[in-house]
N, C-alpha and C positions, 0 to 999 in steps of 0.2 A: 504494500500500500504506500501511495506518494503521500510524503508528511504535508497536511496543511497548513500555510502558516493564516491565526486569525490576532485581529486586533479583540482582544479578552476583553474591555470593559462595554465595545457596541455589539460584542458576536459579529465582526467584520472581518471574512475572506479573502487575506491579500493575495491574489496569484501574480503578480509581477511588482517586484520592486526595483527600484535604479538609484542613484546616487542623488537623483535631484526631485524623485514620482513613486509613484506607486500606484497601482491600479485595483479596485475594487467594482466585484460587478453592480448593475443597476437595478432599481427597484420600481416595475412598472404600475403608475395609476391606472384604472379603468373606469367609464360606467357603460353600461349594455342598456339597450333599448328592444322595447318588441314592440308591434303595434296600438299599443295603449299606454305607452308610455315606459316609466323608468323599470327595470328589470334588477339590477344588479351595480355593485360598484367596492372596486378598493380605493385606498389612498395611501398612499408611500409616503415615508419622511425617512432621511438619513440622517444621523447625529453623531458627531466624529469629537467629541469634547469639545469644550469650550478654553482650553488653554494656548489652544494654537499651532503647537508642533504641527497639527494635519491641519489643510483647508484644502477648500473645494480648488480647483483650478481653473481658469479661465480658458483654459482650453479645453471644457466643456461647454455643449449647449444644452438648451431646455426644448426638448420637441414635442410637438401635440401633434396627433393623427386624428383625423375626423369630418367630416361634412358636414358636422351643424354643432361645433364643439370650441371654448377656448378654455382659457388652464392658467393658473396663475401658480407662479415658485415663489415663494416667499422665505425667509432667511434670516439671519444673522449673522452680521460682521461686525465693527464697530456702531455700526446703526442697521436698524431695520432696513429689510431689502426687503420689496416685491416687485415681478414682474410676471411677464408672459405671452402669449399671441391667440389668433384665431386660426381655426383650422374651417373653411367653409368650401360648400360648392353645392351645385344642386343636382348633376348629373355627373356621374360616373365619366362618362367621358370629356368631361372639362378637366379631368384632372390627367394630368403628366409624370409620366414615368423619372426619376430623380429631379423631381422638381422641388424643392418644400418654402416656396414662399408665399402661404397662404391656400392655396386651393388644394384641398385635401391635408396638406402639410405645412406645420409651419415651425420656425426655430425663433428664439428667439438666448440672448448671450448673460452672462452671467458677473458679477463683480468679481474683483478680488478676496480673498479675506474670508468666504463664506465657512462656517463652520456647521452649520445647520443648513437642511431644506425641508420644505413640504411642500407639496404639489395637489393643487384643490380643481377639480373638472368641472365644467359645467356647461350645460347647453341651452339653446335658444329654444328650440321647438322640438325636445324631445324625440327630436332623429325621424319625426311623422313623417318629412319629406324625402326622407333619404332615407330611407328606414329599408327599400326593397334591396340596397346593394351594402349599407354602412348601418348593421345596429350596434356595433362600437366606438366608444372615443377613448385615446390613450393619450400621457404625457409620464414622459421619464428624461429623466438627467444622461448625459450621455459622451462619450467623447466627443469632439468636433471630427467628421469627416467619416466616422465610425457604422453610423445608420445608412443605408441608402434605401429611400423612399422609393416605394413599388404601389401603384394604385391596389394589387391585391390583396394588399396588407388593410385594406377598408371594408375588404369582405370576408376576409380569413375567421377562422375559428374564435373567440377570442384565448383559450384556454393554450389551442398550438401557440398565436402571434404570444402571447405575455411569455410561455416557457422560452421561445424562442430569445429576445431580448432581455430574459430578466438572465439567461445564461451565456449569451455571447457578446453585452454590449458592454464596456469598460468604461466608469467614471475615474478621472485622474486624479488626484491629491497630490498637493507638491507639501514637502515634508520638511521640516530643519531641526536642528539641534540646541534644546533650550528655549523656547520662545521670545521673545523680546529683548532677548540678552545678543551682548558685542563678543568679538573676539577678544576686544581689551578689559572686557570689565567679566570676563569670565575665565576660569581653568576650564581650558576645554578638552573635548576628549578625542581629538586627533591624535594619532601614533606615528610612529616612525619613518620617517620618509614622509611626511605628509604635512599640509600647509591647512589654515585654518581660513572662509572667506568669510565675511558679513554677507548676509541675504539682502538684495536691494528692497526698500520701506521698511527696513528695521525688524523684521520678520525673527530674526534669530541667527544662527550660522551654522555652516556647514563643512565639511572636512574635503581636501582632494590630496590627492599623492603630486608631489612635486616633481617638475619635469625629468624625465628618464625615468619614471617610476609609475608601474602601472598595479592593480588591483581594492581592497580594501582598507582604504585609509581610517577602518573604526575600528581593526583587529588589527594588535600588538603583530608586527612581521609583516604584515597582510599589504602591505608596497613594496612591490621587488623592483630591484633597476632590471631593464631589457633590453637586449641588444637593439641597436637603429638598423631600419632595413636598407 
């Protein structure tokens, strides 16, 4: 069995870390419509602490799928964040294969700094007119560039579309070491062979191996010099 690594105090799944990210998967909203209206509905929120070492990263967006559906993200960073878009259209064939700026799909961008989200759906007319090809609406967090919008994905299951995304889309967290703290006003924990930077806005700091030296600059050894090609 492959070891998982999770962050212990949210029960959070990290499958990929890097020196400056880390990737955690997404957690998709829904609500479902039949022809009389509302059927069903989840609602996601992520919460990664409030100390700072993780925040959300900008190189995620916020995406709504839907024909008669918008979605608002809401958040905390230093101050209250909310945003979000419309996801609208009235026939199935208005909408465009990788298109998501509004018909059928829409994105919309996120601050800095976030440590929290929650994602709240909501619709105009209860999907009545759209209801023969789209009784879902969906909004989840997601990398930039990561989703590609398929008009099929407005008639899909919703039970396949949610597993589908809640297990292949990746939200980024950029990470540092100590929150709000310098490299001069801190003992940091860079090792051997390695140099210590400030985060740009004050964020905290981080470790790298200094030049000729490659691998982990947070274990003792863990920067070897390597020959130049």
């Amino acid at each position: 069995m492959i070891p998982k690594v999770v962050y212990r105090k949210w029960n959070l799944e990290i499958y990929n870390i890097s020196d400056l990210e880390l990737r955690i998967l997404t957690i998709v909203s829904s609500q479902c419509y039949n022809q009389t209206g509302y059927v069903d509905g989840y609602t996601s929120y992520t919460n990664i602490g409030r100390r700072k070492a993780f925040t959300f990263s900008t190189k995620n967006k916020f995406t709504v799928i839907g024909c008669d559906d918008y979605a608002l993200i809401s958040g905390i960073d230093d101050a209250y964040f909310s945003g979000g878009c419309f996801g609208l259209c009235r026939e199935e064939d208005d909408v465009t294969d990788g298109e998501c700026s509004g018909i059928g799909c829409c994105q919309a961008s996120i601050p800095k700094g976030l440590t929290y989200y929650n994602v709240t759906l909501d619709t105009l007319h209860d999907h009545s007119d759209v209801w023969s090809f789209n009784e879902c609406g969906y909004g989840f967090l997601a990398e930039e560039g990561k989703y590609k919008f398929n008009k099929s994905d407005l008639s899909a299951n919703y039970q396949d579309f949610e597993s589908r995304i809640n297990s292949t889309m990746p939200i980024v967290l950029d990470w540092v070491i100590k929150s709000n703290k310098s490299c001069d006003a801190e003992v940091n924990v860079c090792k051997g062979n390695s140099s210590c930077y400030d985060v740009e806005g004050g964020g905290g700091y981080r470790c790298k191996c200094i030049d000729g030296y490659a691998g982990n600059p947070y274990l003792d050894q863990g920067c070897q010099g390597h020959s130049p090609i």
